[in-house]
C-alpha positions in Angstrom: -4.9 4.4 5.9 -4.6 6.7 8.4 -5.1 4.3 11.0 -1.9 2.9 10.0 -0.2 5.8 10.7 -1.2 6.0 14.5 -0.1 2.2 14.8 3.2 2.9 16.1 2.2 5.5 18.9 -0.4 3.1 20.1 1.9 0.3 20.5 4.1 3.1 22.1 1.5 4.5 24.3 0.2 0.9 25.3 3.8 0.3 26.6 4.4 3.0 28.5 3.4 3.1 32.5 2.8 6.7 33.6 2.4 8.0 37.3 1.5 11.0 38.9 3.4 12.4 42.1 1.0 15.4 42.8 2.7 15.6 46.5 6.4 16.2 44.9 5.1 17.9 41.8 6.8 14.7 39.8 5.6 12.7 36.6 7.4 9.4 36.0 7.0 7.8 32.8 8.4 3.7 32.3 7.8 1.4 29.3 8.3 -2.2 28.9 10.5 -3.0 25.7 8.5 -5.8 25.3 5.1 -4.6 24.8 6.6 -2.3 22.3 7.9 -4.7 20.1 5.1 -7.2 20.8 3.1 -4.1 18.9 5.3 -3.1 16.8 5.0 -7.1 15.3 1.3 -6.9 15.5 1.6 -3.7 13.3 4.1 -5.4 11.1 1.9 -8.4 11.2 -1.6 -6.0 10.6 0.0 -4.0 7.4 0.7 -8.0 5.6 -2.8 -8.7 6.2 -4.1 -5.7 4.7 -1.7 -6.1 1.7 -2.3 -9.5 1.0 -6.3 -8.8 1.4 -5.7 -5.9 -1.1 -3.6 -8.2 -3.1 -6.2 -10.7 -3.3 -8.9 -7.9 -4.7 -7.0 -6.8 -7.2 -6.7 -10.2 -8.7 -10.0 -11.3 -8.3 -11.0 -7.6 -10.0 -8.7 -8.4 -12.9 -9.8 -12.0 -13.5 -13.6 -10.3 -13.5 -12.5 -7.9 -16.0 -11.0 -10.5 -18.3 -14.3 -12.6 -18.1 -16.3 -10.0 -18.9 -14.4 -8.3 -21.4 -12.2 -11.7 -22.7 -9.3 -11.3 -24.9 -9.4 -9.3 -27.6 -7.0 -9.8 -31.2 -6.6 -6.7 -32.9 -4.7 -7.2 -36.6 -2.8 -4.4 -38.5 -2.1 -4.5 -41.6 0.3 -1.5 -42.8 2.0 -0.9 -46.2 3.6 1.5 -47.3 4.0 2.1 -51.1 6.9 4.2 -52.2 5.1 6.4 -55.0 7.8 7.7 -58.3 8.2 11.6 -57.4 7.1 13.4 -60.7 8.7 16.1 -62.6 10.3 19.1 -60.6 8.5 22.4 -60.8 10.7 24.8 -63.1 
């Protein structure tokens, strides 16, 4: 899960060109748009994946429950019988 979190600053970090000017005591940073929406879909794409493959557990766990536990039909009767209040206390 928490791989998912560093997803976007590895797309970012993939897109980004960085050079090193040690003569002029300069650092210039470029990125390319496109590389960082081309991983920002490949996240997107990545977190359906791993949704639908937790989708598809949780169904397959619940039709494993239901086979080995089945259905089960619980009845209920209730009544309820008004009873004649007796004499008062005096």
């Amino acid at each position: 899960m928490r791989f998912m979190f560093a997803l976007p600053l590895l797309g970012l970090a993939a897109a980004c060109n960085v050079q090193n000017d040690d003569a002029n005591d300069q650092v210039r940073i470029q990125y390319n748009e496109q590389r960082v929406e081309d991983a920002a879909s490949d996240a997107a794409d990545t977190a359906k994946d791993v949704a639908a493959g937790i989708g598809n557990v949780a169904k397959s766990t619940g039709r494993a429950i239901k086979d080995e536990v089945g259905d089960i039909d619980v009845d209920i009767d209730v009544n309820r019988t008004k009873t004649e209040k007796t004499e008062e206390k005096k």
